[in-house]
C-alpha positions as CSV (number, residue, x, y, z in Angstrom):
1,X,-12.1,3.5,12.9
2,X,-13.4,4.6,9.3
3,X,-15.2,7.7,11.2
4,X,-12.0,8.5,12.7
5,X,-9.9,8.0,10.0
6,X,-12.5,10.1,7.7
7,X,-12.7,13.2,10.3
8,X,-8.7,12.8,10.4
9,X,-8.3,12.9,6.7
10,X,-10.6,16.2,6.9
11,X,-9.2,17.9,10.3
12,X,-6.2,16.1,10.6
13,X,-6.5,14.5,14.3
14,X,-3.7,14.7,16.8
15,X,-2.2,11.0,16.8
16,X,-2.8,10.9,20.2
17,X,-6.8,11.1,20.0
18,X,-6.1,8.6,17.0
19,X,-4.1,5.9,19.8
20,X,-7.0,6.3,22.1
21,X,-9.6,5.8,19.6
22,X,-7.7,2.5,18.4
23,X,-8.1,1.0,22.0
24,X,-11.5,1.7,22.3
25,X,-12.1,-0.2,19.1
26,X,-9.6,-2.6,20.2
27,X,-12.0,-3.3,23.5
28,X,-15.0,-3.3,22.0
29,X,-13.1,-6.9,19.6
30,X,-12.3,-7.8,22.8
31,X,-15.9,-7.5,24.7
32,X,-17.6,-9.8,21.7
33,X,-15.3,-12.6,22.2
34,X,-12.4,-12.1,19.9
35,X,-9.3,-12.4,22.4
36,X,-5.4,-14.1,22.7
37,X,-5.7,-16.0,25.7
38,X,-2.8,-18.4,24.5
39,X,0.3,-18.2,22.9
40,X,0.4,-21.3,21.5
41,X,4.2,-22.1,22.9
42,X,5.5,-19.2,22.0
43,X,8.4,-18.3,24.9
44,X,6.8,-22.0,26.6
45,X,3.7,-19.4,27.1
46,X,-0.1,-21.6,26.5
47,X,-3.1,-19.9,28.4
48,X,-2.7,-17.0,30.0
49,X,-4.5,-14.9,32.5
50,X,-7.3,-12.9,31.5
51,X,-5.8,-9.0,32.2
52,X,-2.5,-9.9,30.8
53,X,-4.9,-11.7,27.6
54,X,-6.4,-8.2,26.8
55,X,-3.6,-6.0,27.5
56,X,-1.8,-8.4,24.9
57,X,-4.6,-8.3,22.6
58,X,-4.9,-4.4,22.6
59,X,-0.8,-4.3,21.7
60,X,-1.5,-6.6,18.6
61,X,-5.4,-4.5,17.3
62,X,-3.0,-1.3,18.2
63,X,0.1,-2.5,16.3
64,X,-1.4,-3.9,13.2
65,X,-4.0,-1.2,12.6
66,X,-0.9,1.2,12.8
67,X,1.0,-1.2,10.5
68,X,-1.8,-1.1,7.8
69,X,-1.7,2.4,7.8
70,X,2.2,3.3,7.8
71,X,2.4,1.2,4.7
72,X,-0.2,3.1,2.5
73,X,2.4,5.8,1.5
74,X,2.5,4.2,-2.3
75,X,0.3,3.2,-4.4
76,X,-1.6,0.3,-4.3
77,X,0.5,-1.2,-1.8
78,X,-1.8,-1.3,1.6
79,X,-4.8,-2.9,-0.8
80,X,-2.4,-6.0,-2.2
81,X,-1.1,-6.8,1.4
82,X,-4.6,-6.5,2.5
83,X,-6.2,-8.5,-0.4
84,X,-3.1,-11.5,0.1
85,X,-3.3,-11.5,3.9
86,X,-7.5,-12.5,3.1
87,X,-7.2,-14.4,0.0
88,X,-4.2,-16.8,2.0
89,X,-6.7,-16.4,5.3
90,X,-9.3,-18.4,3.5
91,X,-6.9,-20.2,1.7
92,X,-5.6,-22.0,4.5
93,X,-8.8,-22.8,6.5
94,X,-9.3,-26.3,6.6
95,X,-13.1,-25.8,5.6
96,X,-15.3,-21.9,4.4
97,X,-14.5,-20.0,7.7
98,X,-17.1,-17.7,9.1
99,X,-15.7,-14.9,7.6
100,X,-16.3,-16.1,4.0
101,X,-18.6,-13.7,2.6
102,X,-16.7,-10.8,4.6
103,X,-13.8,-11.5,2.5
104,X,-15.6,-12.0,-0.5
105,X,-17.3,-8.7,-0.2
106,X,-13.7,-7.4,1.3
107,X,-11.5,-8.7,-1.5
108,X,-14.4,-7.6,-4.5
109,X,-14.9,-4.1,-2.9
110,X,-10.8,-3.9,-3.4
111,X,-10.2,-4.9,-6.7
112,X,-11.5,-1.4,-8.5
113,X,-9.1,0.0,-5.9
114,X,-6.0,-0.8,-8.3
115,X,-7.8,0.8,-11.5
116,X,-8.6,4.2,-9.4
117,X,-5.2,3.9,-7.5
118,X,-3.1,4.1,-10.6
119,X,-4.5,6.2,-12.8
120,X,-2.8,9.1,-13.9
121,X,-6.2,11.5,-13.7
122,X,-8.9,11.8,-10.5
123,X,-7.0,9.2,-8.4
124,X,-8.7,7.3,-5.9
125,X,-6.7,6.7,-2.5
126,X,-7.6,5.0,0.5
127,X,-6.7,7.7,3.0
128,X,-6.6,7.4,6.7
129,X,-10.3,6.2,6.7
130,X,-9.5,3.4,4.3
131,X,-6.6,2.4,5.9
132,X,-7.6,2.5,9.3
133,X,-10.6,0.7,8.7
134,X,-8.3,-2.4,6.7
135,X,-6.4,-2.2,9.8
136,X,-9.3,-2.9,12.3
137,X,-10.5,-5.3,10.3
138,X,-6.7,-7.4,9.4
139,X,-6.6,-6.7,13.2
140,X,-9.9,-8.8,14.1
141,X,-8.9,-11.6,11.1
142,X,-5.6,-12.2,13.3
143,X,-7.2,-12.1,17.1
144,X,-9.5,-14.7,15.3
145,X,-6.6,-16.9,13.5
146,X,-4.9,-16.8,17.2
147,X,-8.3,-18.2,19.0
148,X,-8.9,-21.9,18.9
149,X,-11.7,-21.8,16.3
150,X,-9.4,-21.2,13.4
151,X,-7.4,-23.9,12.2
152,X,-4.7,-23.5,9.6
153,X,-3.4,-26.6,7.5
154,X,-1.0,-27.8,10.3
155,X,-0.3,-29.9,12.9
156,X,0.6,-27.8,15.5
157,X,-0.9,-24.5,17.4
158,X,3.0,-22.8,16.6
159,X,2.3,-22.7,12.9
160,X,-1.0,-20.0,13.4
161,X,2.2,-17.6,14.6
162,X,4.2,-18.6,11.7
163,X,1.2,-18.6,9.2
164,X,0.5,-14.3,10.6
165,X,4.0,-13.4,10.6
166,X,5.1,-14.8,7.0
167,X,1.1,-13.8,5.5
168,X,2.2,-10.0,7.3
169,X,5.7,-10.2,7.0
170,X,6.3,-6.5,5.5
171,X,3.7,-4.4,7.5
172,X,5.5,-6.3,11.0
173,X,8.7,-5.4,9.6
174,X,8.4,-2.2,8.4
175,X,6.6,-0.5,11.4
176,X,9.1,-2.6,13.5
177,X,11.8,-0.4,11.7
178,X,10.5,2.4,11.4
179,X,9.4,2.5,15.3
180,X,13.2,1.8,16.4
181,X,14.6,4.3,14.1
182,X,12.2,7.3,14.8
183,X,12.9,6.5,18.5
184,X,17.0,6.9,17.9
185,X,16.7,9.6,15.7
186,X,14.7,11.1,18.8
187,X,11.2,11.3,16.6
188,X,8.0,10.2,17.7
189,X,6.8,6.9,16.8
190,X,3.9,8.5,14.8
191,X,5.3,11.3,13.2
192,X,4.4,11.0,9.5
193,X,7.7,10.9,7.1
194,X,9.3,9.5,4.0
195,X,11.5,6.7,5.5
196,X,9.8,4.0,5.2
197,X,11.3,1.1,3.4
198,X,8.8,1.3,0.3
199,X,9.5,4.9,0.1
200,X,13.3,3.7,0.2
201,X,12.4,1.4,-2.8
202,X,10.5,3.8,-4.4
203,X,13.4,6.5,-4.6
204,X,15.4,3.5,-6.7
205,X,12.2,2.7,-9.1
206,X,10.7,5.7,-9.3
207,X,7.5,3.6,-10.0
208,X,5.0,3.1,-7.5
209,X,3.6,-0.3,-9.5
210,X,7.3,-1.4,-9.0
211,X,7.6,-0.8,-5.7
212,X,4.3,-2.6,-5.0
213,X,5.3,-5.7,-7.0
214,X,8.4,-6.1,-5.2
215,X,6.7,-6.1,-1.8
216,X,4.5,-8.5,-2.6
217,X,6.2,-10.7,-4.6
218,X,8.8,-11.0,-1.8
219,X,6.0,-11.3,0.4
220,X,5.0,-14.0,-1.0
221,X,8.1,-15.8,-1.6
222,X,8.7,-15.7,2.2
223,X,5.3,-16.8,2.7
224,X,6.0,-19.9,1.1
225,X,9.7,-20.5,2.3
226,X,8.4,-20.2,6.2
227,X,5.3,-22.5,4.9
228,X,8.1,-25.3,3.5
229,X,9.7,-25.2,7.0
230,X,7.1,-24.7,9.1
């Protein structure tokens, strides 16, 4: 995904070469074990069968990878929903999960990200081959938070659900949105524009720092409210 992402940011690649490139990745999580096979009561649905498992599995690498990368249209913003999604995956494992030095190496690789990201002068931005390749990899985090290895501080399966969708509240919302609304407006789903809800926020800011706050601050805030009911 960062090769694709790289020759995109280059060539600029058709979106449709980008889709099928994400499923290919999305196959190859698939093939070294990393699958949803239950959904933990979600709908009364456990285990399911193993075509309807990957197809499932492909929809969530696809959606996610896409939701990572609609939301880096500001600054900073993909790298602190990236960097809070890890920090509160490790958080949240009962013991040092396997992906430990990953996300160490993940989270410290990020941090000069902020300093490049906002300065005024020679700006550093993550681009489609930074973004895509956050995406593949939030993507693999989840598929492995859904199998049974992972274990949140919970009592029940339902709460790994509750734990992804508060953690990635914004990207599932936003890409949620912005899908339905291209699709009325008579748009493609992919086609690149200025409506996203950060850019929304943005427009009333003007501040990109701003906007990012917000987003994660909120973020978090819902993280914990679902954590308290859940």
């Amino acid at each position: 995904m960062l090769i694709v992402g790289l020759y995109d940011d280059i060539y600029k690649l058709d979106f449709k070469l980008k889709f099928i490139f994400q499923i290919i990745a999305a196959k190859i999580i698939i093939d070294n074990g990393l699958i949803i096979d239950n959904l933990h009561g979600v709908f009364g649905i456990y285990e399911l069968n193993r075509i309807i498992a990957q197809l499932i599995t492909v929809f969530f690498i696809v959606a996610i990878i896409n939701s990572i990368n609609f939301i880096d249209g500001i600054d900073g913003l993909a790298i602190s929903v990236v960097s809070l999604f890890i920090i509160c995956f490790e958080f949240f494992s009962k013991s040092d999960t396997s992906f430990i030095l990953l996300s160490l190496i993940i989270v410290c690789s990020i941090l000069p990200m902020f300093y490049f990201n906002y300065r005024n002068n020679r700006k550093v931005f993550l681009g489609d081959s930074g973004s895509l390749f956050l995406g593949i990899l939030v993507s693999t985090y989840v598929i492995h938070i859904l199998s049974q290895e992972y274990v949140i501080k919970e009592k029940y399966d339902i709460h790994k659900i509750i734990f992804i969708l508060s953690v990635l509240f914004y990207p599932i919302f936003d890409i949620i949105r912005i899908i339905f609304k291209r699709i009325i407006e008579g748009k493609s789903p992919f086609e690149a524009d200025n409506n996203h809800l950060h850019h929304l926020i943005l427009r009333k800011t003007k501040n990109h720092f701003a906007t990012t706050s917000i987003i994660v601050v909120s973020s978090m805030i819902i993280l914990v409210i679902l954590q308290i009911i859940f």
